[in-house]
C-alpha positions as CSV (number, residue, x, y, z in Angstrom):
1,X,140.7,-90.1,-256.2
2,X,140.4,-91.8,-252.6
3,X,144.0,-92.4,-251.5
4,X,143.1,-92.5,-247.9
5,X,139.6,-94.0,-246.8
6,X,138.8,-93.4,-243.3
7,X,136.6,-96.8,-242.1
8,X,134.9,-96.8,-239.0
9,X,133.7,-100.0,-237.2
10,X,131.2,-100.4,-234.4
11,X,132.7,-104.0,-233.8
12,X,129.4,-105.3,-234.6
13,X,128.3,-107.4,-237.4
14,X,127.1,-104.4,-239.5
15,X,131.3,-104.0,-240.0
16,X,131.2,-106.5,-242.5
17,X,129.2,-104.7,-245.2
18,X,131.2,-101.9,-245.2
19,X,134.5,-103.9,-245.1
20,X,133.6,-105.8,-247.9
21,X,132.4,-103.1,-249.8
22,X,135.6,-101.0,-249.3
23,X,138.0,-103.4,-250.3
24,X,137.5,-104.0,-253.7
25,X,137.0,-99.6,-253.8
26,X,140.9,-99.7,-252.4
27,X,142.3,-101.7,-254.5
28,X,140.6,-100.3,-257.6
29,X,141.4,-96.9,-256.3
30,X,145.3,-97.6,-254.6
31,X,143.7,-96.4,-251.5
32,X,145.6,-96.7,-248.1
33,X,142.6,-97.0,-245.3
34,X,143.0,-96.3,-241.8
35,X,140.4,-98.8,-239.7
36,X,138.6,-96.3,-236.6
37,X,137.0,-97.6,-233.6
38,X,135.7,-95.7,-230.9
39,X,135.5,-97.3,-227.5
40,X,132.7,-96.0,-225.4
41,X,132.3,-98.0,-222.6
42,X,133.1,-96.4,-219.0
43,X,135.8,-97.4,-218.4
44,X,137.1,-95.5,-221.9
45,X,135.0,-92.4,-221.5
46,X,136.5,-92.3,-218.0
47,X,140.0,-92.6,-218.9
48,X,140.3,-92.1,-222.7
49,X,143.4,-93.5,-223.8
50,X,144.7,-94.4,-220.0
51,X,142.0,-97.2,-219.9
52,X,142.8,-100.3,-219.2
53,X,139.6,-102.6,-219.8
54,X,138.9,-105.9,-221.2
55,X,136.3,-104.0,-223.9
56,X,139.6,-102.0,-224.6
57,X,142.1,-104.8,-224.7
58,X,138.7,-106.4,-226.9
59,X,139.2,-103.0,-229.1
60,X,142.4,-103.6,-230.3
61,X,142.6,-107.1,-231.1
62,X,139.4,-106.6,-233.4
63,X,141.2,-103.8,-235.0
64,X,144.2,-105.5,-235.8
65,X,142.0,-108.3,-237.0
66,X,140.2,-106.4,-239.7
67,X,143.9,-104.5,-240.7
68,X,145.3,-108.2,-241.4
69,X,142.3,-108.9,-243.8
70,X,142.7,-105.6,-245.6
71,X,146.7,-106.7,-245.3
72,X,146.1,-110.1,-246.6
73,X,144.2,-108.5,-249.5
74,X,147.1,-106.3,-250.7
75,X,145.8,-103.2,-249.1
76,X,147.8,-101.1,-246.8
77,X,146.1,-100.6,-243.5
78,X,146.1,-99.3,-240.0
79,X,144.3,-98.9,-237.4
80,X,143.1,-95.8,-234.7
81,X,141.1,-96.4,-231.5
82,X,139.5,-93.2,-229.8
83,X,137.6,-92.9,-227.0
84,X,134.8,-91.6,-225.9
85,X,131.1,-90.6,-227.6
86,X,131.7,-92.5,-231.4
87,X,129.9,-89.4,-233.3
88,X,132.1,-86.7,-231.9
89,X,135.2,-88.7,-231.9
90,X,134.5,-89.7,-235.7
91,X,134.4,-85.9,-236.4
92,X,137.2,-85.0,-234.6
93,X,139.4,-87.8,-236.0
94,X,138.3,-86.2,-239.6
95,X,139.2,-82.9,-238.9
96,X,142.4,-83.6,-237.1
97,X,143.5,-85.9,-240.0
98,X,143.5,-86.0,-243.9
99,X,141.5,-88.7,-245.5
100,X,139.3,-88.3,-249.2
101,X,136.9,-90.8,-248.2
102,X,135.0,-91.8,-245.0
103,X,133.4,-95.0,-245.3
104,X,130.6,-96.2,-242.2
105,X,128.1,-99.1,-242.2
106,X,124.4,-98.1,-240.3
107,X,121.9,-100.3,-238.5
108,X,119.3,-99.0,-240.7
109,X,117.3,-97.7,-237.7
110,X,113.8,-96.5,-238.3
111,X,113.0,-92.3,-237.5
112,X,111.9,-93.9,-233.6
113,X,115.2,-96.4,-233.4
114,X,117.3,-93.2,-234.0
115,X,115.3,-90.8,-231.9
116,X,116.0,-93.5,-229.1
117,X,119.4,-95.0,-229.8
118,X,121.1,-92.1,-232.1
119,X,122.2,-92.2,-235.1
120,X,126.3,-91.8,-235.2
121,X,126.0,-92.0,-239.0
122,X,123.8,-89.2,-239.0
123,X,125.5,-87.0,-236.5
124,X,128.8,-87.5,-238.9
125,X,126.9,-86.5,-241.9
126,X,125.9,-83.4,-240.7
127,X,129.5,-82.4,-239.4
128,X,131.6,-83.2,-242.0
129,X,132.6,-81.9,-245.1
130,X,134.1,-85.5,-246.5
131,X,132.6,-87.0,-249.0
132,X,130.7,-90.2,-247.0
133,X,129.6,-93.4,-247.9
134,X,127.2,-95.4,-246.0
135,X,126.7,-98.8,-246.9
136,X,123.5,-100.9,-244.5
137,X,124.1,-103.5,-242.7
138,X,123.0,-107.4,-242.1
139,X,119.7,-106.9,-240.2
């Protein structure tokens, strides 16, 4: 049913609930996952994938440290990094690329947190045609 699972990650500690919860999905399911990241600080909005930034350098060590604990577990994984605005890059990574499944953890923001801060989960719901699983966060 989900042979590829799109998982995003903030690089926050709200990753963790939606890592944990998808790897026990993949394995039930045979699911491949592809780990995204979207670096947005401006140095990578500036320069997209040219940037060369200790966030950046930052970036891709995280990634490759969640793909070794989805690899450790027996599930194949790779990573993406984008750049730019995280909503639209999450959308246009879906649309570009095939995947049954696209998995995100939320902050659990409050109707004022997300009028202030966004909501990237929300953004991506409303663009997509994927099915989406949102799975809250540690607080």
């Amino acid at each position: 049913m989900y042979k590829t699972i799109l998982v995003t990650l903030d690089g926050t500690k709200t990753d963790r609930a939606i890592v944990e919860h998808i790897k026990p999905l993949a394995l039930m399911m045979g699911s491949r996952i592809t780990l995204l990241h979207v670096a947005d600080g401006w140095a990578a909005r500036l320069f997209g994938p040219d940037a060369v930034s200790p966030e950046v350098s930052d970036d891709r060590a995280y990634l490759e440290n969640v793909r070794a604990g989805f690899t450790a577990a027996g599930i194949p994984a790779e990573t993406a990094l984008a750049f730019g605005e995280p909503a639209r890059e999450i959308v246009r990574w879906v649309r570009q690329n095939r995947c049954d499944l696209v998995a995100m953890s939320t902050h659990g923001h409050r109707f004022l947190g997300d009028l202030f801060l966004g909501s990237t989960a929300r953004q991506v719901r409303h663009s997509i045609s994927t099915p989406l699983l949102l799975v809250r966060g540690e607080r």
